[in-house]
C-alpha positions as CSV (number, residue, x, y, z in Angstrom):
1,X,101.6,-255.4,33.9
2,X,102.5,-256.7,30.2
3,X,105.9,-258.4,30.1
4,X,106.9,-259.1,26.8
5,X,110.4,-261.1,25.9
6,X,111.7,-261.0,22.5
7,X,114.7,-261.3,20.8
8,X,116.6,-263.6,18.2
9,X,115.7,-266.9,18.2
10,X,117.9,-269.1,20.3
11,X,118.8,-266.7,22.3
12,X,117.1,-267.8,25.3
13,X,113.5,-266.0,25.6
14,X,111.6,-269.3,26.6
15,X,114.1,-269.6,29.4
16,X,113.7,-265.9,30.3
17,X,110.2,-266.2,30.2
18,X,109.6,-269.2,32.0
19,X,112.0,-267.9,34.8
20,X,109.9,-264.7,35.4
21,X,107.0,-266.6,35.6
22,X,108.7,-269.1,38.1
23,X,109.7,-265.8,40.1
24,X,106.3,-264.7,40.2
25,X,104.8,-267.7,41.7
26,X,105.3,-267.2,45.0
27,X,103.7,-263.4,45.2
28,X,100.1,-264.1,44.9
29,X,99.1,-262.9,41.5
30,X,97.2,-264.2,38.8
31,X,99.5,-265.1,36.1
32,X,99.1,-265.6,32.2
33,X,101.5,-267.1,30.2
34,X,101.3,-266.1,26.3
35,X,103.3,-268.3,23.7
36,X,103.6,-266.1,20.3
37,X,106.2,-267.5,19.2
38,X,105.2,-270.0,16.2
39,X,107.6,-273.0,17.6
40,X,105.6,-273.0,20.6
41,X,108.7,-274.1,22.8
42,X,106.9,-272.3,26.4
43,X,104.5,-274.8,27.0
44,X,107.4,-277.9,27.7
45,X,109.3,-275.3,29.5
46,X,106.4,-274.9,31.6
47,X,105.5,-278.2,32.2
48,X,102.0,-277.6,30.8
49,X,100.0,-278.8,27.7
50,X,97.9,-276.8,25.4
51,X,94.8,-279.5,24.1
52,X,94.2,-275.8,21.8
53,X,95.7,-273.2,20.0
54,X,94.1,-269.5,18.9
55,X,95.5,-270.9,15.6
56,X,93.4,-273.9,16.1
57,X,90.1,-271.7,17.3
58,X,90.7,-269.3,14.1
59,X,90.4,-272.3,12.2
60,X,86.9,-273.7,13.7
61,X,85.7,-269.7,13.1
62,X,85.9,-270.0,9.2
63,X,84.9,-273.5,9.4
64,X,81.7,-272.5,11.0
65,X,81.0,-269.3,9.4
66,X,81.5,-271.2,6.2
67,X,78.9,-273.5,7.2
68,X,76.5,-270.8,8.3
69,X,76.4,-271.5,12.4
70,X,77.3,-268.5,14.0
71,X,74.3,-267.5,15.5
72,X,72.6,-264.1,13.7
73,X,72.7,-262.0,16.8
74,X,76.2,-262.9,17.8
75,X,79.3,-261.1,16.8
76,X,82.2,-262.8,15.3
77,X,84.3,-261.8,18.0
78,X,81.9,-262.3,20.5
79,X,82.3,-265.9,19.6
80,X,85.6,-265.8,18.8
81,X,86.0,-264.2,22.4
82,X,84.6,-267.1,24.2
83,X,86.6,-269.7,22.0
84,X,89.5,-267.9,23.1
85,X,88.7,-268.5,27.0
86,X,88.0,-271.9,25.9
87,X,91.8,-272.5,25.0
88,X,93.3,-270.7,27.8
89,X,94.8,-273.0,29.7
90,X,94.0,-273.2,33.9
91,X,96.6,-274.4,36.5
92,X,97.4,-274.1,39.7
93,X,99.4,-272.3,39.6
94,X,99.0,-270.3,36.6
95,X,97.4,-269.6,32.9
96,X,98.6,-270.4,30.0
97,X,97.6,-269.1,26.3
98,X,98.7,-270.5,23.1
99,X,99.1,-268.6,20.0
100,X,100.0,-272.1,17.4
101,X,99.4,-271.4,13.8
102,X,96.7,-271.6,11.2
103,X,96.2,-274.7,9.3
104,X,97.7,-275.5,5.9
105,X,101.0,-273.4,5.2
106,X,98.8,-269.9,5.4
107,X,100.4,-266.5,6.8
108,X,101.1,-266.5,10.7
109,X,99.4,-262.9,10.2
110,X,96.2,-263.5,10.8
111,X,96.9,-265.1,13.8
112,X,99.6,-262.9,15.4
113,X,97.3,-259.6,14.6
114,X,94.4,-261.3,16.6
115,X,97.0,-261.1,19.9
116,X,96.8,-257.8,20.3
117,X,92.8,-258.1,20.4
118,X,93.5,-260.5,22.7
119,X,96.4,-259.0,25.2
120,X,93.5,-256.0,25.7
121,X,90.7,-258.2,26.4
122,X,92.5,-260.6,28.9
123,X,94.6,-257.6,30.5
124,X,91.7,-256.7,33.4
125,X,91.7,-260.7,34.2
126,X,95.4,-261.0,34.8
127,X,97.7,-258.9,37.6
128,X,100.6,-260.1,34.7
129,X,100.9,-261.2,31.6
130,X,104.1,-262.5,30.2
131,X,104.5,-263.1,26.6
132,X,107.0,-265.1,24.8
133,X,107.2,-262.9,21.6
134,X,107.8,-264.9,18.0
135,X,111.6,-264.5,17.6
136,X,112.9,-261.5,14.9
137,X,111.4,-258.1,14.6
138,X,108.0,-259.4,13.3
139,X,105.9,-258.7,16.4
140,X,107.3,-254.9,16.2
141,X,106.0,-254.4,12.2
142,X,102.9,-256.4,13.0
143,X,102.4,-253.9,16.2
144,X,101.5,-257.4,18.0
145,X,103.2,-256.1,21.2
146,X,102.5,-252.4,21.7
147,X,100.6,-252.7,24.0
148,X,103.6,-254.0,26.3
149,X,104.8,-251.9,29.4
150,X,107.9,-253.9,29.5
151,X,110.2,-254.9,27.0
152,X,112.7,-257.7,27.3
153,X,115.2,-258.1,25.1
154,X,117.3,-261.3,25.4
155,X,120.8,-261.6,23.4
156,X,123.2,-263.7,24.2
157,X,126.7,-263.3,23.2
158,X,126.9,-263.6,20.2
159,X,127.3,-260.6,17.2
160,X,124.3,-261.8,15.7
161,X,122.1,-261.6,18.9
162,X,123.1,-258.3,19.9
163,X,122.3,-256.8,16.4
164,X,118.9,-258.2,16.6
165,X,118.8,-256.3,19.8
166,X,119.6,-253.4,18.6
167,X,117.1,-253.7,15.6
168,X,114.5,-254.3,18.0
169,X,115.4,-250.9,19.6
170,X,115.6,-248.9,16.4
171,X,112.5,-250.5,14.8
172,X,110.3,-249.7,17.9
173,X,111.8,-246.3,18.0
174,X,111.0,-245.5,13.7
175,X,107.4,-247.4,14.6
176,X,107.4,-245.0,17.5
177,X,106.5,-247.8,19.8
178,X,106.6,-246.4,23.3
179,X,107.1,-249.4,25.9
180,X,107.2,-247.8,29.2
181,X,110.6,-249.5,30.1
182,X,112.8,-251.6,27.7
183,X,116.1,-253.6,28.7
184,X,118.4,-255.9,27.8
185,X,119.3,-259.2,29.6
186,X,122.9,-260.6,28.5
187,X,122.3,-264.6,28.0
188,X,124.5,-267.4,28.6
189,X,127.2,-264.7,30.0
190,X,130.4,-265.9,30.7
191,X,131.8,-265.0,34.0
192,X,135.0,-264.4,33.6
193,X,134.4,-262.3,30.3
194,X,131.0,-261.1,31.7
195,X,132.3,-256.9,32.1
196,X,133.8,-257.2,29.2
197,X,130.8,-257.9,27.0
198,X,129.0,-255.4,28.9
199,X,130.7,-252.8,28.1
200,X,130.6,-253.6,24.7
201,X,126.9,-253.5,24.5
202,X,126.6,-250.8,26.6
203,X,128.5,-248.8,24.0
204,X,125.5,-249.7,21.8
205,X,123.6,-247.5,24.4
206,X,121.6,-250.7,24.9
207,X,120.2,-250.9,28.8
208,X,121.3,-253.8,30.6
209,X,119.0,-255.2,33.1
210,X,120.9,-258.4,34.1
211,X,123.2,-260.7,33.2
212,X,122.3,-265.0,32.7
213,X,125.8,-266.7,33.7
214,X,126.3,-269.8,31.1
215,X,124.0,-272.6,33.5
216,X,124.5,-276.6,32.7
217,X,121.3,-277.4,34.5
218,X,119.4,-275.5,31.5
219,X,121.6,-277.9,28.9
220,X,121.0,-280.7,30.8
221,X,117.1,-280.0,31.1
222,X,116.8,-279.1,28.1
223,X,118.8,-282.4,26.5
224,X,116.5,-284.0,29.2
225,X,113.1,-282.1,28.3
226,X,112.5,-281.5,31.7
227,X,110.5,-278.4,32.1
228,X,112.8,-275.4,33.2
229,X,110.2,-273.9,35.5
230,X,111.4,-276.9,37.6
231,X,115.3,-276.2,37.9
232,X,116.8,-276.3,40.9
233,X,116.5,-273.3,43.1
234,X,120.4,-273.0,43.2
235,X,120.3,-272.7,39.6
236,X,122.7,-270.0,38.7
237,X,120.1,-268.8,35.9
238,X,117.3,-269.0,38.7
239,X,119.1,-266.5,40.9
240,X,119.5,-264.0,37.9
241,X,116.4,-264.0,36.7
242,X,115.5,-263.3,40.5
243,X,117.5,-260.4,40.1
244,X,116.1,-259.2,37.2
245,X,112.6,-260.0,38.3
246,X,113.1,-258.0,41.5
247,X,114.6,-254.7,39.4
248,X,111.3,-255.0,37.6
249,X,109.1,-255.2,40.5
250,X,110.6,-253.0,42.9
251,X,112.7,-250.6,40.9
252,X,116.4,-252.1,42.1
253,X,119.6,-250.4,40.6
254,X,119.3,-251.0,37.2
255,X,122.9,-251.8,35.7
């Protein structure tokens, strides 16, 4: 299963996506954690380091096939294939790949359209992958994430986020992008307000998955930079994502 989280930046997708990966550590799979995003914020929330980037093995590629030492009877992606493996990142608990950017102040093209090369090779090695997606609409143009079978868009309350959100819909609807389930997950929700902005988006026709209730152990961590994957388990955004993580897994009434 491809997980993919998306939505405008500062919304919250690091903290989704570090929360469903959280969630899935206890239920014996083989995890990988993909960072597409540019800013390359999932790492720190993971508590994990990245020594290389695919941005950083694109770079050695052209360096060496400048130079003339890719051997004759080897592909490009062959090699580039194995570099890749060489940068994914092993833990015990989990993997972790890291998209990073080309050098010098070069489109973020090349590298983005290498992931979905990528998400197709590593799929058979993984039970789930969850990708942190580059913020905007980009990876919807760019077809980075079609392969995806589930969609996660975060917004939080703001008029801004929930317009991205619906872009996202509409764009991956013109692209005719079929995800085999996209939601929605409300961010930094206010409780007592929390049915009102539902309703709201839901007359967007925009499907709610859960709700994030505003959490001041995620300020504190992230004043702090203390990875998120290490909240508390009484964390109030913990026990959403739970939620959420359990209507993906087991098919739970879906708001």
């Amino acid at each position: 299963m491809i997980v993919a989280v998306s939505g405008k930046g500062g919304t919250g997708k690091t903290l989704v996506a570090s929360l469903i990966i959280r969630n899935l550590l206890d239920k014996d799979l083989d995890i990988l954690a993909i960072d597409a995003d540019p800013d390359s914020n999932l790492p720190e929330a993971l508590g994990a380091k990245a020594e290389k980037t695919v941005g950083d093995v694109r770079e050695e590629l052209k360096r060496e096939t400048g130079k003339g030492e890719i051997p004759y009877e080897m592909g490009k992606w062959d090699v580039l294939e194995y570099k890749i493996m060489e940068a994914v990142v092993e833990t015990s608990k989990f993997d972790m790949l890291v998209m990073g950017r080309p050098e010098g102040s070069g489109c973020y093209c090349a590298v983005n359209n290498m992931l979905r090369k990528i998400i197709e090779t590593l799929s058979n090695n993984y039970d789930v992958i969850v990708v942190d997606t580059e913020a905007g609409l980009e990876h919807l143009s760019r077809r980075t994430t079609q392969n995806v079978d589930i969609m996660l868009i975060v917004t939080d309350t703001s008029k801004r986020g929930i317009l991205t959100a619906q872009r996202i819909k509409e764009l991956s609807d013109e692209l005719d992008i079929k995800f085999k389930e996209m939601y929605f997950i409300l961010n930094r929700a206010n409780p007592k307000k929390k049915e009102e902005l539902l309703r709201k988006i839901e007359d967007t026709g925009l499907n709610i998955i859960g709700t994030i209730n505003e959490d001041e152990n995620v300020t504190e961590y992230d004043i702090e930079g203390k990875p998120l994957i290490e909240l508390p388990e009484n964390s109030s955004s913990v026990l959403n994502v739970s939620e959420i993580v359990n209507k993906i897994l087991y098919k739970k009434e879906i708001r």
